[in-house]
N, C-alpha and C positions, 0 to 999 in steps of 0.2 A: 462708966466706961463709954468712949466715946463711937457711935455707931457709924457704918459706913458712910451714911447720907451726910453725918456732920463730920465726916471727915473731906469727903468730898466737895461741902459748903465750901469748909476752910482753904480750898484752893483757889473757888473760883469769888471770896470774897476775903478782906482782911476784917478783921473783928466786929462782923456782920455788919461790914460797908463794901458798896462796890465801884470800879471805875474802871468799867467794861468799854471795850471797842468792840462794835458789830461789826464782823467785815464779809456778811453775807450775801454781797452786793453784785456778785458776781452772776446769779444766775438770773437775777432780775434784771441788771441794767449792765450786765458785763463789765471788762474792766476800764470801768471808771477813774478820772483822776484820784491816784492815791493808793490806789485797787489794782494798777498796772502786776504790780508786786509783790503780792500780799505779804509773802515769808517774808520780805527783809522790812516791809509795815511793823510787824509783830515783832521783830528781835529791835528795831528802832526803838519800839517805846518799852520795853519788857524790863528795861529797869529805871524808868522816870516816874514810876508810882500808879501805872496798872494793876489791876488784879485779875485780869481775865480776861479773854478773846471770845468771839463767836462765829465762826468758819463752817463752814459747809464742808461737808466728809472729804471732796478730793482735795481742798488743802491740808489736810491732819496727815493724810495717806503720803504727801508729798513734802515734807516739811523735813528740810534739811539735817535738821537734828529739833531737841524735842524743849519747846520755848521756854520760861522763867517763870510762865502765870498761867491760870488754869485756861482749860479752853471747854466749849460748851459746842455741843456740834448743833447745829442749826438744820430743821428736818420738815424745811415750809418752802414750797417752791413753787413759782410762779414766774413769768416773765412781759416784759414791757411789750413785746412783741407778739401778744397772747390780743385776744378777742376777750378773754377775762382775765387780766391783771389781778384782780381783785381775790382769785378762788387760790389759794394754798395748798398746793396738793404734798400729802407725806410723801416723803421721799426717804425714810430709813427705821430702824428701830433699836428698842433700848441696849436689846442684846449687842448689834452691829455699835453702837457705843461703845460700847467696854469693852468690845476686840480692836477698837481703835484707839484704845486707853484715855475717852474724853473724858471731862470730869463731871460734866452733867450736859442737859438735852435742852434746846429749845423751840419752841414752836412759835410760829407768827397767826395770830385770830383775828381776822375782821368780821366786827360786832355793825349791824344794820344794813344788810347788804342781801342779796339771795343765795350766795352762797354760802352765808353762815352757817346752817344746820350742818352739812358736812363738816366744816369746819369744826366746830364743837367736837362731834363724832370722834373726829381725831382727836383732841385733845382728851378727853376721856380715855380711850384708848391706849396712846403716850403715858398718860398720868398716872392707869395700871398698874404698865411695865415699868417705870419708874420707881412704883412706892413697892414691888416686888422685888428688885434690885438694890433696893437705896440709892437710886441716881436723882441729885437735884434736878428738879424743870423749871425753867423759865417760861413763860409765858409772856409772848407780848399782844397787849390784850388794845387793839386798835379801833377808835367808832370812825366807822368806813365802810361808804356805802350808800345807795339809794334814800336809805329812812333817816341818813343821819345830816342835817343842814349844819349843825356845828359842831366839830369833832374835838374843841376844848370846852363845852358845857361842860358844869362842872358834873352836874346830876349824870350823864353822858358817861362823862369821864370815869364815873364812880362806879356804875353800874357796870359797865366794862371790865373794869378790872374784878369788880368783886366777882364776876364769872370767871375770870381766871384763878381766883383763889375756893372760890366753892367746884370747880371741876377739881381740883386738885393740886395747882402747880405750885413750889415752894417760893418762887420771886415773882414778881409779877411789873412788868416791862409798863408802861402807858405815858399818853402824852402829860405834861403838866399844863395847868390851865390857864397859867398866868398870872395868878396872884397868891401869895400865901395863905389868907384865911381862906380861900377856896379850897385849896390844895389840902390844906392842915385837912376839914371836914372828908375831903376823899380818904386821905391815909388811914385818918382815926376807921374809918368802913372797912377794910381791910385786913385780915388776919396774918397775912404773911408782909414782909420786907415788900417794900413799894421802889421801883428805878425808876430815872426820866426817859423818858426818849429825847433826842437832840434834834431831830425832823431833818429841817432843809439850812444850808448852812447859814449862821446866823451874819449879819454884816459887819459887827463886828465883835472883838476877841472879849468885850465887857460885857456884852449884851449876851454872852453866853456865862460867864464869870456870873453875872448879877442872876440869871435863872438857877444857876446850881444852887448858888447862894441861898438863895428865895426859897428852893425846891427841897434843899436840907433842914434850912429852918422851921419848915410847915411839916416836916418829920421822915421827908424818903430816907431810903439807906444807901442811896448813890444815884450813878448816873450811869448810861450807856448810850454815848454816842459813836456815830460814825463819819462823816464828812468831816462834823466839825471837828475831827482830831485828823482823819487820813488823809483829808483834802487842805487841810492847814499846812502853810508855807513852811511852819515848825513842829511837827507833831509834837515830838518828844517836849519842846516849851509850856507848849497849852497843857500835855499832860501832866507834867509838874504843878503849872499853877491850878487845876482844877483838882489835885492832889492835894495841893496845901487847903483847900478848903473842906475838903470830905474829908480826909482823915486828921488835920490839925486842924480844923473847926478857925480859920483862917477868912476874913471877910472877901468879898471880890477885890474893892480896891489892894487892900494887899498882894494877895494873889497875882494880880495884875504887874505888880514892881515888878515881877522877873522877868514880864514879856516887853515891860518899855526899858530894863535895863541890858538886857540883851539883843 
């Protein structure tokens, strides 16, 4: 019989793969190209092969009618405009979730910094109310921060997330490192489903195509970007072609044919 939590999964992933858009961009760096709009972002790509959003509580509250893919409320807030960018402060809880009908919670961690310890705290905390509810958590588990000189080491990379999987969270968000056998070595560390993050926009539509590619063959169970889908001249395009490689196990240059034949 199948339990809340993995009912819940099943929304905001298709057959424990995911091709998430973070659009929680708004309280950090307001609205940004792509982010002008959020609602009509999310019903744009909601049927080209997404499986899930991640939006901050006042876009859930405000959403026209209620989208086609799971959505993950986002409860990490910080802004550019801060003296600490870097510190995460909660901003809601699990209960405030599921009166919002999300379909799981996610938190942003940065690992080498001074404001980690609280950070943690919270996650801990979230991870609680989560596993007393059966609400998925994501975790994006970032090395950021004063102690860290290189934030895709791979050693780095690994130890970061496995903190978001021993504090408790069901997916765990981090950067990829750059190379498959690296990457393979972090996943395999790992007990829960491993995402990419998509960072800063790539330059071009291959050089993201060729990392998913890399990043699935070394064993994540998807991706979730932002720019590089809501600041793309096509969202809906890219999200197709990064569709046919996570879910139809589709190479990049494949993939690719839709964005040069369109």
């Amino acid at each position: 019989m199948a339990t809340g939590k993995e009912i819940r999964v099943n929304r905001i992933m298709r057959k424990g793969k995911m091709l998430c858009i973070p659009m929680d961009h708004g309280i950090s760096n307001g609205p940004i190209e792509g982010l002008e709009k959020p609602h009509s972002m999310i019903y744009k790509c909601e049927t080209h092969g997404i499986t899930s959003v991640i939006v901050n509580k006042g876009i859930i509250k405000t959403l026209p009618r209620p989208p086609k893919v799971g959505i993950l409320v986002h409860y990490s807030a910080s802004t550019s405009l801060s003296t600490a960018p870097n510190r995460k402060m909660l901003t809601g809880s699990v209960n405030e979730a599921l009166r919002l009908g999300a379909d799981g919670v996610s938190l942003h961690i940065n690992i080498g910094g001074k404001e980690e310890p609280e950070m943690l705290q919270d996650l801990g905390k979230i991870s609680e109310q989560c596993h007393e509810w059966n609400v998925p958590l994501l975790a994006m588990m970032y090395p950021r921060g004063e102690n860290i000189k290189d934030p895709h080491d791979p050693e780095i990379v690994a130890h970061a997330a496995r903190i978001g999987a021993e504090c408790g969270a069901d997916i765990v968000k981090t950067l990829y490192t750059g190379d498959i056998d690296s990457f393979t070595k972090v996943v395999e560390s790992i007990p829960v489903p491993v995402v990419i993050a998509g960072g800063p926009k790539s330059e071009t539509d291959m050089d993201l195509l060729k990392m998913t590619e890399d990043a699935m063959n070394a064993g994540a169970k998807g991706v979730t970007y932002g720019r590089n889908i809501f600041a793309h001249k096509k969202p809906e395009k890219i999200v197709e072609a990064l569709a046919g490689i996570i879910f139809k196990n589709q190479t990049s240059k494949e993939a690719a044919e839709r964005l040069d034949t369109e």
